[in-house]
N, C-alpha and C positions, 0 to 999 in steps of 0.2 A: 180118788174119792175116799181114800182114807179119813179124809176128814170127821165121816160119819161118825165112823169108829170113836174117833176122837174125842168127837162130840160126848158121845154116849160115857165115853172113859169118865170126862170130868163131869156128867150127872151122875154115875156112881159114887166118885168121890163126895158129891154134894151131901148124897143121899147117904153116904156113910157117916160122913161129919156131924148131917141132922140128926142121926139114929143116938152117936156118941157123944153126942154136948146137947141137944134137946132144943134144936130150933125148931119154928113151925115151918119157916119160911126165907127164901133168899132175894134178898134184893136188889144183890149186883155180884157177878163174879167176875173178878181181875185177872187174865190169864197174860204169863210173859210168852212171847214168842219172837225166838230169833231167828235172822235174817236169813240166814243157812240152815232153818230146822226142817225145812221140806213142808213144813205148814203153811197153807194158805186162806189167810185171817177171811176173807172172803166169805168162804165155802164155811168158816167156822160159824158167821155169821148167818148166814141162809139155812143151815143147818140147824143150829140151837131152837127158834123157838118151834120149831114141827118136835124135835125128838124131850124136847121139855117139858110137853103138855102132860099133867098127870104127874109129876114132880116137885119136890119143893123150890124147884128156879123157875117153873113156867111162871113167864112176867119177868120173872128176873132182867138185868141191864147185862150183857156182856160187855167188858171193855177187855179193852187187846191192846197192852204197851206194847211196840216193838221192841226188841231186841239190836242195836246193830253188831256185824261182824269190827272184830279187832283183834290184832295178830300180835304175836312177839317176834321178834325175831334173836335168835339164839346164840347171832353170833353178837351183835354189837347191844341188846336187849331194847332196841327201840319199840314200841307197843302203841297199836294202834288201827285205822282203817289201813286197806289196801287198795287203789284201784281196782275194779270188777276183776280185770282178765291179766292183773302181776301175780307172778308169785314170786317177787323180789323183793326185800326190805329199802323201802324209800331213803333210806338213810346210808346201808352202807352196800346196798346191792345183792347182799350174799341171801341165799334161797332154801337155808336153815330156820321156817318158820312154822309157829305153831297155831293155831285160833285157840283164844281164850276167851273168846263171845260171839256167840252168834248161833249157837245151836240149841239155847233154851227153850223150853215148853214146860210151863207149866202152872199150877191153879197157884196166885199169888198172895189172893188177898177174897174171901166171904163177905162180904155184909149182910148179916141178918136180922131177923127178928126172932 
């Protein structure tokens, strides 16, 4: 249920950004979230508009790009998805790999007024 927390994080950011460039009002905020980042868009959803009332995003749209995981691999550098449950690089097998997507969170993109 961290989510909450979450929630509240990025109407702080909203509300600091208002205070710092002088909007009135948010009319959509774009949050990235990756497929590994322990966030579940869901809960972000059901979430926002109760902790946004009294804010300048209440009404706001949330949208939620996903993020997919993709990996390198270090020995032959092929990069990319992995089946769920390998941690083997589909190319040349070896289990020298890193994620270089899939763990992002975070506020993308404002639109305001």
């Amino acid at each position: 249920m961290h989510e909450l927390a979450l929630t509240e994080g990025i109407l702080s950011i909203v509300e600091q950004e208002g205070k710092k460039n002088g909007f009135s009002r948010v009319l959509e905020i774009t949050l990235k979230v990756g497929e590994f980042s322990g966030v579940i868009p869901e809960c972000l959803r059901e979430f926002f508009p109760i902790a946004s009332k009294g804010t300048l995003a209440e009404g706001a749209a949330l949208v939620i790009t996903p993020v997919p995981a993709a990996f390198r691999c270090l020995s032959c550098g092929f990069e990319g998805p992995l089946p769920r449950h390998t941690a083997c690089c589909p190319d040349c097998g070896g289990s020298a790999i890193r994620m270089v997507s899939g763990r992002e969170f975070f506020v993308e993109n404002l639109k305001v007024e």
